[in-house]
MARMARVO-182343 format. One line per 3 residues: number of its first residue (from 1); for each residue x, y, z of C-alpha. Coordinates in steps of 0.25 Angstrom, whole numbers, plus 2048, in hexadecimal, padded with zeros to 3 digits. Each point is the difference from the previous one (the first is absolute). Layout:
// MARMARVO-182343
NUM	X:Y:Z  ...
// end
This chain:
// MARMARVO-182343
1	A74:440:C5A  80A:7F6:7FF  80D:7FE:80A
4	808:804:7F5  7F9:80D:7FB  7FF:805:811
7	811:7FE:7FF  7FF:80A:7F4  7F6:809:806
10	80A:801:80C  80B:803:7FA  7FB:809:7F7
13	7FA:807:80B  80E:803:808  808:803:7F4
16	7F7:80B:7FD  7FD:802:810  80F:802:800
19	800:808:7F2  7F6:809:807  808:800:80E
22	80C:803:7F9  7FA:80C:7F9  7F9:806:80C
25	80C:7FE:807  808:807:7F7  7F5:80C:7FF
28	801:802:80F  810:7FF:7FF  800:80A:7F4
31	7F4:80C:808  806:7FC:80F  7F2:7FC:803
34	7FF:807:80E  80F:803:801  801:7F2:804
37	80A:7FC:7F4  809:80A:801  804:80A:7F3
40	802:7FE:7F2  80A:809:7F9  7F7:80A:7F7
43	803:801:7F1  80A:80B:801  809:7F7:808
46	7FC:7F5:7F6  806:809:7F6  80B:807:806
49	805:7F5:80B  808:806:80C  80E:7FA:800
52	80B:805:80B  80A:805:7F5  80F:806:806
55	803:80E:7FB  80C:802:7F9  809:80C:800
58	807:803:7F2  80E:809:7FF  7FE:80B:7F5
61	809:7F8:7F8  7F5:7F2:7FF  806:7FA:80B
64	7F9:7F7:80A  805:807:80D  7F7:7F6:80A
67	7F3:7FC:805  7F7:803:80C  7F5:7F5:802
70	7FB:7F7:80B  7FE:7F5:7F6  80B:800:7F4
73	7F7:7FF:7F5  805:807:7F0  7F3:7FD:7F6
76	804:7FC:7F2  7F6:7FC:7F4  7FF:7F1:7FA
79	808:805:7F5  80C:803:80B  800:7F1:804
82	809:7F3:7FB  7F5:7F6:7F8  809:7F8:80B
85	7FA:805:80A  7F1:7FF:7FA  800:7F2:7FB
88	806:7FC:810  7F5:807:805  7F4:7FC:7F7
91	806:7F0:802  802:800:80F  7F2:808:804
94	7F6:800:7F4  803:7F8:7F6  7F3:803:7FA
97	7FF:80F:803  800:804:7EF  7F3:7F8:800
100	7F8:803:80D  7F9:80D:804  804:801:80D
103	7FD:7F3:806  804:7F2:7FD  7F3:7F9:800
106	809:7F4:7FD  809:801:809  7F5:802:80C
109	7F8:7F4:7FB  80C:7F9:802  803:805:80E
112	7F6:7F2:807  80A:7F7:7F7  80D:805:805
115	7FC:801:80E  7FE:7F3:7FF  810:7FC:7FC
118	803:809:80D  805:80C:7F6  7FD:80C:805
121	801:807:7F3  7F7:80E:7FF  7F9:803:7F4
124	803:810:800  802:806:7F4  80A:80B:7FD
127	7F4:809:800  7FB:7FB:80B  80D:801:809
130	804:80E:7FA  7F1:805:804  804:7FB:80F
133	80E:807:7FF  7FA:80D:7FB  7F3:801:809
136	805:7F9:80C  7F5:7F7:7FF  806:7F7:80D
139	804:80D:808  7FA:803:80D  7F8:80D:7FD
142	7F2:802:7FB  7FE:7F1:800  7F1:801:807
145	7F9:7F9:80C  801:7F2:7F7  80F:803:7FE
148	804:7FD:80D  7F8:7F2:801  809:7F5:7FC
151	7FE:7F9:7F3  7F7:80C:7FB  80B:809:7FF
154	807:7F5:7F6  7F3:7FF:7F8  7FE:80F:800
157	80E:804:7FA  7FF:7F3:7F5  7F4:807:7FC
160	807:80E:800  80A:7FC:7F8  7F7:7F8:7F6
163	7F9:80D:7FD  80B:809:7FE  808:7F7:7FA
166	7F3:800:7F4  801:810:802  80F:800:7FE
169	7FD:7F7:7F3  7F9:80B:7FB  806:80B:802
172	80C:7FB:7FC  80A:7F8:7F5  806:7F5:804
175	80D:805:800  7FE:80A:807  7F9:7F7:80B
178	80F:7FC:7FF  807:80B:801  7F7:803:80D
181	801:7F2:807  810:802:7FD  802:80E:805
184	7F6:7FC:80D  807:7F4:805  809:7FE:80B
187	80D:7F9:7FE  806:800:80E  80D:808:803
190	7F8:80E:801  7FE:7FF:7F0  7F2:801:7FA
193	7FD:7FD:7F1  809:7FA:7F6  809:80D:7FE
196	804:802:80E  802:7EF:802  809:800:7F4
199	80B:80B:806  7FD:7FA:80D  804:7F1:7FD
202	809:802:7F2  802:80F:7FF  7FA:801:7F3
205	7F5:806:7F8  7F2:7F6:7FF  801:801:7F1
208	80D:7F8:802  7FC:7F5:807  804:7F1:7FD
211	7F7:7F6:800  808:7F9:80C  7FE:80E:806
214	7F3:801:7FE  7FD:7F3:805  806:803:80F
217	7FA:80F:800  7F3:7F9:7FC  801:7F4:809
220	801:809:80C  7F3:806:7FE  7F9:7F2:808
223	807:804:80C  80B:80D:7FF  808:7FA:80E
226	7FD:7F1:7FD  808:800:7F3  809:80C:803
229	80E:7FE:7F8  806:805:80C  7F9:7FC:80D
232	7FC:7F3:7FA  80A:7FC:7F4  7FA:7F2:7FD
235	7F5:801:801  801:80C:7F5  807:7F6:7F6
238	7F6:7F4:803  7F5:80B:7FD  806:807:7F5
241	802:7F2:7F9  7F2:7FE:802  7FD:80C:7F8
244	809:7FC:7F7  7F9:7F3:7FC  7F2:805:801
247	806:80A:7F1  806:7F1:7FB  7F2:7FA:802
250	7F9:80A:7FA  80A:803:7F5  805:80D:804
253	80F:7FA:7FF  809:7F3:7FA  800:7F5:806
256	810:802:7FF  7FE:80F:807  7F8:7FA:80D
259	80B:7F5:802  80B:809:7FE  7F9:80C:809
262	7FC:7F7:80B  80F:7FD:803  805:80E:801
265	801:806:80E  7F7:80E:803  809:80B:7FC
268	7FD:80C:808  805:80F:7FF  7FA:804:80E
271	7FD:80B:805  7F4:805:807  7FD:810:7FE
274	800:809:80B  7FA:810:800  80F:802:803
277	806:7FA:7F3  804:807:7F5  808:80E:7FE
280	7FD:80F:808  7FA:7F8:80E  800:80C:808
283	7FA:808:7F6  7F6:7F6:7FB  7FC:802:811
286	800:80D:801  7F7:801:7F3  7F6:7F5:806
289	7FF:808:80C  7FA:80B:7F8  7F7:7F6:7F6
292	7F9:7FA:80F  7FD:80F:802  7FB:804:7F0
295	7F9:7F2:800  7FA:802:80C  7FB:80D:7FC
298	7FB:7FA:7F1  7FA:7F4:805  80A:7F6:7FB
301	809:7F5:804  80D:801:7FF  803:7F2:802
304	7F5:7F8:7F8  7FC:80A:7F5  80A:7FC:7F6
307	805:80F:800  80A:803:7F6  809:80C:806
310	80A:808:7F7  80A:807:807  80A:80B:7FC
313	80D:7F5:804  808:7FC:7F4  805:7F1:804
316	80D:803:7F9  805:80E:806  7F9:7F8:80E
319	80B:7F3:7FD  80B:80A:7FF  7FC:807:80C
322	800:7F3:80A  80C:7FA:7FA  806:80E:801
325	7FC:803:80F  804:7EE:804  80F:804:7F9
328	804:80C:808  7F8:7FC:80D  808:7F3:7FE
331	80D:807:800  7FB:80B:80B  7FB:7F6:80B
334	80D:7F8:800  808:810:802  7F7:801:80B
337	800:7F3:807  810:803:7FF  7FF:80B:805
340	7F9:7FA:80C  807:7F6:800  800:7FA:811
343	7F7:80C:803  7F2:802:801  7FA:80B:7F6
346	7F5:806:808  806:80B:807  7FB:80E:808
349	805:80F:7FB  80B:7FF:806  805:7F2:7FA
352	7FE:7F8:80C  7F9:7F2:7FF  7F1:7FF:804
355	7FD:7F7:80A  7F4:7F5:801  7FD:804:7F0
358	7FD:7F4:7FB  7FA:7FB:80D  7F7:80D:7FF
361	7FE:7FC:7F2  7FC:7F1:801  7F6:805:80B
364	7F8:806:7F5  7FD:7F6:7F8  7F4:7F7:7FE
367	809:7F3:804  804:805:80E  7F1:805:802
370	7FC:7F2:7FC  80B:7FA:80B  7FC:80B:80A
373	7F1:7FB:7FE  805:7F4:804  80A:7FF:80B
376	7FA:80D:806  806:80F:7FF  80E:7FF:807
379	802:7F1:7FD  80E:7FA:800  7FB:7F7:7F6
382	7FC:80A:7F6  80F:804:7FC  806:7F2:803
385	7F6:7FA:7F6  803:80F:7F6  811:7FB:802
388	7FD:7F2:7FC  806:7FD:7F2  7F5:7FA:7F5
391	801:7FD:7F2  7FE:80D:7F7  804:805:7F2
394	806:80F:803  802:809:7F4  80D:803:7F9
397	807:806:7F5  803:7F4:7FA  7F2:7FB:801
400	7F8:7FA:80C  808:7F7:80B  7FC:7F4:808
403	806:801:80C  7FC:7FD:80F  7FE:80E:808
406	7FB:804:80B  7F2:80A:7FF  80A:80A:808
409	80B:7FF:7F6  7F7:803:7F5  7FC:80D:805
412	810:804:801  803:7F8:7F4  7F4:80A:7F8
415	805:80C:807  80D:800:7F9  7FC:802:7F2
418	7FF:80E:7F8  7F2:802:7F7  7FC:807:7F5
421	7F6:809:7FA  800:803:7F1  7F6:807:7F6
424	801:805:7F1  7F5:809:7F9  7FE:806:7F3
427	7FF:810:805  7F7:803:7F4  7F4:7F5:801
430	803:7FC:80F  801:7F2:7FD  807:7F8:80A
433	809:7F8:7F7  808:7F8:80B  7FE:7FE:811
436	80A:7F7:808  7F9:803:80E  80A:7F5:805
439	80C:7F6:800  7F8:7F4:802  7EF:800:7FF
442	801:7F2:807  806:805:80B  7FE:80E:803
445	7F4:806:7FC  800:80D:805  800:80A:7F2
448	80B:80A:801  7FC:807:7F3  7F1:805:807
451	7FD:7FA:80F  80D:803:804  804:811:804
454	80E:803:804  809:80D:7FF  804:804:7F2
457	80D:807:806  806:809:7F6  7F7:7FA:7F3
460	7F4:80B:805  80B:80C:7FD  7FB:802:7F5
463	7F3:803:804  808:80B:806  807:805:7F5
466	7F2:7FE:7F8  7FB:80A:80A  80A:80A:800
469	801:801:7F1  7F2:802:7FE  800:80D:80B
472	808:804:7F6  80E:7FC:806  80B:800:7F4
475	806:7F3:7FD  80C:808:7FF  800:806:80E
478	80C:7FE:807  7FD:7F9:810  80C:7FF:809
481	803:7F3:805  801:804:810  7F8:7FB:80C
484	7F3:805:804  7F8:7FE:80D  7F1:801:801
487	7F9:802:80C  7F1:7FC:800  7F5:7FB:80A
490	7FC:7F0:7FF  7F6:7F9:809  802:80C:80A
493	80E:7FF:7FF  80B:809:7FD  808:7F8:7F4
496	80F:806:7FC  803:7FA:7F3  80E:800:7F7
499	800:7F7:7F5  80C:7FB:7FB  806:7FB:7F5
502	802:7F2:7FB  80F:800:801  800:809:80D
505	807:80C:7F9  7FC:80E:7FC  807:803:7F5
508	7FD:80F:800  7FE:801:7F1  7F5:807:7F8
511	7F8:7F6:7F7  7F4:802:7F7  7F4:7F8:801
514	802:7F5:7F6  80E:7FD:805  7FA:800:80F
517	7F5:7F7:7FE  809:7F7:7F7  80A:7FF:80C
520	7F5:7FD:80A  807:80C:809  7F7:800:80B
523	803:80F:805  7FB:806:7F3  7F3:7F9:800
526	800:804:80F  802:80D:7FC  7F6:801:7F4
529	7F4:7FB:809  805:80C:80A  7FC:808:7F3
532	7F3:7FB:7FC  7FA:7FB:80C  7FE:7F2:806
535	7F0:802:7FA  802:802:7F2  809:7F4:7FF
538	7F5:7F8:808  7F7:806:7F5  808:7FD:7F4
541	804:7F0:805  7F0:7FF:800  7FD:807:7F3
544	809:7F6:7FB  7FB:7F4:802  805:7FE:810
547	7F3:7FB:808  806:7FD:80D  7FF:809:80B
550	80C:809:800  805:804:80D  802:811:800
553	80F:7FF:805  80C:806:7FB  806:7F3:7FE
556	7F6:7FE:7F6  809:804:7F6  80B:7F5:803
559	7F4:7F4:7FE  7FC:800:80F  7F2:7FB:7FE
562	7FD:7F0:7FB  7FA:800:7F2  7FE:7F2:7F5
565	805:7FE:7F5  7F3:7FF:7F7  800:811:803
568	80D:803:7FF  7FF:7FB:7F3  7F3:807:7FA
571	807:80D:809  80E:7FE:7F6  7F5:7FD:7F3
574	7FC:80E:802  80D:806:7FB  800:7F7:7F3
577	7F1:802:7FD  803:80E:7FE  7FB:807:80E
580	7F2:7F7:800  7FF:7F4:80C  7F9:7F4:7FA
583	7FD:7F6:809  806:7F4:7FF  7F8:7F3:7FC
586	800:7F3:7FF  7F4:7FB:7F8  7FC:804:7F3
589	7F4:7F9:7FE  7F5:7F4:806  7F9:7F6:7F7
592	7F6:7F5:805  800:7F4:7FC  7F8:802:7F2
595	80A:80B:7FC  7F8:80C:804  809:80C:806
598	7FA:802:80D  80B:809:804  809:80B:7FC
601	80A:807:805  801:810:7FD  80C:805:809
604	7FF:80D:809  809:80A:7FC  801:80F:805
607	808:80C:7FE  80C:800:80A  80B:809:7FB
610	803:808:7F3  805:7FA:7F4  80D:807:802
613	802:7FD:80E  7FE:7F1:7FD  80B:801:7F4
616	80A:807:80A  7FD:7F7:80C  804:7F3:7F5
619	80D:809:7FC  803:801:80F  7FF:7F0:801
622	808:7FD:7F3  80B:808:80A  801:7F3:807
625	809:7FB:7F5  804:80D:7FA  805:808:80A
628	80E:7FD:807  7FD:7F8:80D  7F3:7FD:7FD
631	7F9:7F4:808  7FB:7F9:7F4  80D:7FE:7F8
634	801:7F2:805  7F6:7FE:7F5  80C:7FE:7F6
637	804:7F2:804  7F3:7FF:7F8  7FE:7FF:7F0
640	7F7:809:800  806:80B:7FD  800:7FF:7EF
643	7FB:80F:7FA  7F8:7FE:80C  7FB:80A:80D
646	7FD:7FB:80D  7FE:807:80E  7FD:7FE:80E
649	801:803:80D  807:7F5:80B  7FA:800:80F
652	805:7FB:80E  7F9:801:80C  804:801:80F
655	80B:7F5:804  801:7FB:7F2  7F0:7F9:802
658	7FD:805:7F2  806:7FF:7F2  7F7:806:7F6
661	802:804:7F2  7F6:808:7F7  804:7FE:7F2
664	7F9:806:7F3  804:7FE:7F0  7F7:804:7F4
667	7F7:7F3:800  800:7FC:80F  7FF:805:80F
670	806:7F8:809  801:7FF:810  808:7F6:80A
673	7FE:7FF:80E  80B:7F7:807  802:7FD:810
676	7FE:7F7:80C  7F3:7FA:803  801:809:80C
679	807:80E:802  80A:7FC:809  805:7F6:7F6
682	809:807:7F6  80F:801:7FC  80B:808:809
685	808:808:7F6  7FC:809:7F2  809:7F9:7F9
688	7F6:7F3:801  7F3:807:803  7FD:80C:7F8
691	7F6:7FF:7F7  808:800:7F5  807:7F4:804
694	7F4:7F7:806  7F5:807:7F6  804:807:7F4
697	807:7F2:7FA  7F1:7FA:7FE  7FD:80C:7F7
700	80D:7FE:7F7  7FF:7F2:7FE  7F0:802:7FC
703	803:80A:7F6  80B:7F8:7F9  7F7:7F4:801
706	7F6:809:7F7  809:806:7F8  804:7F3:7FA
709	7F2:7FA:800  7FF:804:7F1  7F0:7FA:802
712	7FD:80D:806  7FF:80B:7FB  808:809:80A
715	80B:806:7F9  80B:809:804  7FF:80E:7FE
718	801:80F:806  7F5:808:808  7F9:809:7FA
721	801:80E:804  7F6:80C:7FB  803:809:7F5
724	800:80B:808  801:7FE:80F  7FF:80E:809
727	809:7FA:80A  80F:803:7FF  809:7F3:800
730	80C:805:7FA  806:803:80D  80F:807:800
733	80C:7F9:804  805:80A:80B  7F6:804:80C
736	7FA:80D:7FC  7F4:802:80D  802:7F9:80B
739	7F2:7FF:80A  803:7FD:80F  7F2:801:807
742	7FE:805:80D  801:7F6:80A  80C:7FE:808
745	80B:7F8:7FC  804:7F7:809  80E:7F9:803
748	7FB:7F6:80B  7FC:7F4:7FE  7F0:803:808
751	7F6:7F6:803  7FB:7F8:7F4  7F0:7FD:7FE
754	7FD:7F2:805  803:7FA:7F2  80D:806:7FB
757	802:7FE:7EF  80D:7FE:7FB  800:801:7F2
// end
């Protein structure tokens, strides 16, 4: 054998030594010979690849209300994409992927010659990088005993990749390997795949992209903070010019276009999406506190599984409930902060000033805790560091201020300002249509519509009335407007109660039961309770849709016991949906991310009064406007009133701490809660803090919003009243029966329950 034929014989024997080293290799890759190579993904995950995909939340009306994710991530098919963005990413990765089959054999063979220049070029195909993404090839789990040697693990994963990027050839086209690789990328700023990026970086749609914003959204994919547009702006220029003229050379644009491009500057529209963004915040929270639950319980992810959740909001009524509930709070906080004006607001019973409250306050929080952790419990540090000024943007009316304040002064500066709770509900399907659960989700995230309970004052009459009419009580009977005193055991203590009236006097006249509910005359709801029993009202409230523990106290008729919004709401439904309770929701239906409904909501609904009962007890509430004196006539300043009815019932709790207002009209059931954060926060005098000054006003201004809004289909009209209803309203002019019950009629002023209501 000659020396020429043994250097043949050699080679030949390592090439197909390293043939069949490479094809062993690979063999004990692909079965995980002795669990030493770590997991392949099986063929169903070949097929259906996990992606972590944000679930969004639809109005009832198609409107994108938000996302919840951990990585914000919106799939879209190839047909969805810019040819911008295609022919950028083919030229800058894979310039050969539409004639490989998952791995550049050229490209690899050339790896030695490149190394060789010092360029440090890969040679992974699109395919390739997508299979990493996807499979998580480079990740620390299930890597095997070999994974964890140095070198190894590199050679390991190239060869993962290699042979699921060949599976991904098959059992896919090429534009879908596309689409995929695009929706599984990462492009820095919290944005994953191309739809995301392109509202992150130019707020717009990935189908609209231009090729100079391709380029940039493309060049960040070699290194997302590197050649970040916002962290590192020249760096982002130099790269997307580089982009740029790889599609000259490779004649995806003019010559003309690349020289006019390259000398533009990187235009961005930036803004990086947070769960917090977009309309509804604190109901989209309060409805992914109950998806965490149903996920949980279904074996779903509510923040990777691409979700798709359909609620009963509609984004236009919701838009004129915000702006309707930022107008009047407007207007109301600057009454109130003149009210205060050179005073405190926090005040004890008896209007004096509460000492150390923002001192007790600030020792609450997690930042003195933090301090105190620090500097030791009783530190003098702690509250010289809590009184040092700092940099901090505070909320205001007129949007967020800069301003240097101290952590202290934050506390007092928060303190002053009045919030809101505000829901709307169709009373026949018990769709939620609209929930303000605040005035500002960024700032205060405690829901008033649902997490919060406080009194309801006189807006819980009419479960009174309800009660009383449905013993069989006339509407027509006459109830004298005298003072009564009840004497009844609490906590083991003897409790003398006389309600009084919100205006103090006891007018001595005989009213029937619409006009005494539409005035709000405390005495006669007193004196109806006395009738019926503290139980049955208890009962009734209940029946209707109240789910908060009711205390069994006399002064449960004035509001005395703290109830939400979200059940005062479906309670006042009742009345329009003809005597039947349906509970209120706020999901129609759950789709995954192939479309399948997984979910579907059927609402509860049980019989809760009589028909007839229910049409009086929404006569008795139109009284608020039709009868003389009645609370709710401050709903005229409103253009609402156009062959239209309307009703409600106003409430005011103890000191002037609660403004409420229930409203009802033929479409919608509405409820407002206004007060301090606090209950010792709250206006002085009814002329400012009744309920249908501080509350009522967010109901009217709503309502004209919708009115006009002629893209719903919310029109005016009358309520309609059974044909033949066994329940005499057509009460006489004069008094005719008067009923004065049995228990002693009082003329001084006794002791009040601990919570007096005024209203």
């Amino acid at each position: 054998m000659n020396k020429y034929t043994r250097y043949t014989t050699i080679l030949w024997t390592l090439f197909i030594g390293s043939l069949y080293t490479l094809f062993l290799w690979s063999l004990l890759i692909r079965v995980n010979y002795l669990g030493a190579f770590g997991d392949m993904p099986d063929l169903v995950k070949l097929e259906n690849p996990k992606n972590e995909l944000a679930s969004e939340v639809y109005s009832s009306d198609g409107v994108l209300l938000g996302k919840y994710f951990r990585e914000n991530r919106s799939p879209v098919t190839y047909s969805e994409i810019s040819p911008n963005v295609i022919n950028a990413l083919i030229t800058t990765e894979d310039i050969r992927f539409r004639d490989h089959a998952g791995i550049d054999l050229k490209g690899v063979m050339a790896i030695p010659f490149y190394l060789i220049q010092g360029d440090q070029r890969g040679s992974s195909t699109i395919t390739q990088q997508l299979a990493k993404n996807l499979f998580k090839t480079r990740g620390i789990q299930k890597k095997g005993i070999l994974g964890y040697i140095p070198g190894f693990n590199i050679v390991i994963a190239k060869v993962k990749e290699w042979q699921l990027a060949i599976t991904l050839e098959k059992t896919y086209t090429k534009n879908e390997i596309l689409a995929l690789y695009l929706n599984t990328v990462d492009f820095g700023s919290n944005s994953f795949g191309i739809k995301v990026a392109a509202k992150t970086f130019f707020q717009t749609s990935q189908d609209s992209l231009s090729i100079s914003q391709a380029a940039m959204l493309i060049g960040l994919l070699k290194a997302p903070t590197s050649y970040s547009p916002i962290l590192n702006p020249e760096n982002a220029l130099n790269r997307r010019n580089t982009v740029l003229e790889l599609l000259f050379d490779n004649k995806y644009i003019t010559n003309l276009q690349f020289n006019t491009l390259k000398i533009q500057p990187v235009k961005l529209d930036y803004e990086v999406e947070k769960h917090s963004d977009g309309s509804a915040t604190y109901f989209r929270t309060m409805v992914s506190k109950y998806l965490q639950e149903w996920c949980k319980k279904n074996n779903k992810d509510l923040y990777g599984d691409g979700l798709k959740i359909y609620t009963t909001i509609d984004s236009r009524m919701q838009n004129h409930a915000e702006t309707s509930v930022k107008e009047h709070m407007t207007v109301l906080q600057r009454k109130f902060n003149k009210h205060w004006e050179g005073e405190n607001p926090w005040r004890y019973q008896n209007k004096q000033e509460i000492p150390n409250f923002i001192e007790d306050i600030a020792k609450k929080t997690d930042r003195y805790k933090a301090l105190e952790k620090k500097f030791g419990k009783g530190s003098d540090s702690i509250m010289i560091v809590y009184k040092t000024p700092v940099k901090m943007a505070v909320f205001s009316w007129q949007g967020d201020i800069d301003t240097i304040m101290s952590p202290f002064d934050s506390i007092a500066y928060y303190k002053h300002f009045l919030h809101t709770g505000f829901m709307t509900m169709d009373p026949y399907s018990g769709h939620i249509k609209t929930w303000v659960g605040g005035i500002d989700y960024k700032h205060f995230q405690y829901d008033h519509v649902q997490q919060s309970k406080r009194q309801p004052g006189s807006s819980f009459k009419p479960f009174v009335y309800a009660t009383a009419i449905a013993e069989g009580i006339s509407p027509c009977t006459l109830i004298p407007d005298l003072p009564i005193t009840f004497k009844y055991q609490e906590d083991g203590k003897e409790i003398v109660w006389t309600p009084r009236n919100a205006d103090w006097v006891y007018s001595g006249d005989s009213l029937n039961l619409r006009r005494g509910m539409a005035r709000s005359i405390n005495t006669i709801a007193a004196r109806l309770t006395n009738m019926v029993g503290v139980e049955p009202i208890i009962q009734m409230a209940h029946k209707l849709g109240i789910e908060s523990a009711l205390k069994p106290v006399p002064s449960i008729c004035l509001g005395s016991s703290d109830v939400n919004v979200y059940e005062m709401v479906g309670a006042y439904s009742t009345f329009l949906n003809k005597g039947v309770w349906t509970e209120p929701i706020f999901i129609e239906r759950i789709e995954d991310n192939s479309g399948n409904v997984i979910f579907e909501a059927i609402p509860k609904r049980r019989d809760a009064i009589s028909e007839d009962v229910a049409a009086v007890m929404v006569y008795m509430l139109k009284g608020g406007t039709e009868e003389g004196g009645g609370t709710s006539q401050a709903l005229f300043q409103y253009d609402i009133f156009k062959g239209n009815e309307l009703g409600g019932k106003t409430g005011t709790s103890s000191n002037y701490s609660d403004g409420w207002y229930m409203g009802i009209s033929t479409h919608l059931v509405g409820g407002v809660w206004v007060g301090g954060e606090d209950r010792s926060i709250h206006f002085r005098t009814s002329a400012t803090g009744e309920g249908s000054k501080t509350a009522l006003p967010i109901f009217g201004l709503f309502m004209e919003k919708v009115y006009a809004d002629t893209s719903l289909d919310i029109k005016e009209g009358r309520f309609k009243m059974p044909s033949k209803l066994s329940i005499n309203i057509n009460c006489p002019r004069r008094p005719d029966r008067v009923v004065v019950d049995s228990l002693a009629i009082s003329e001084e002023e006794d002791l009040l329950p601990s919570e007096e209501i005024v209203e």
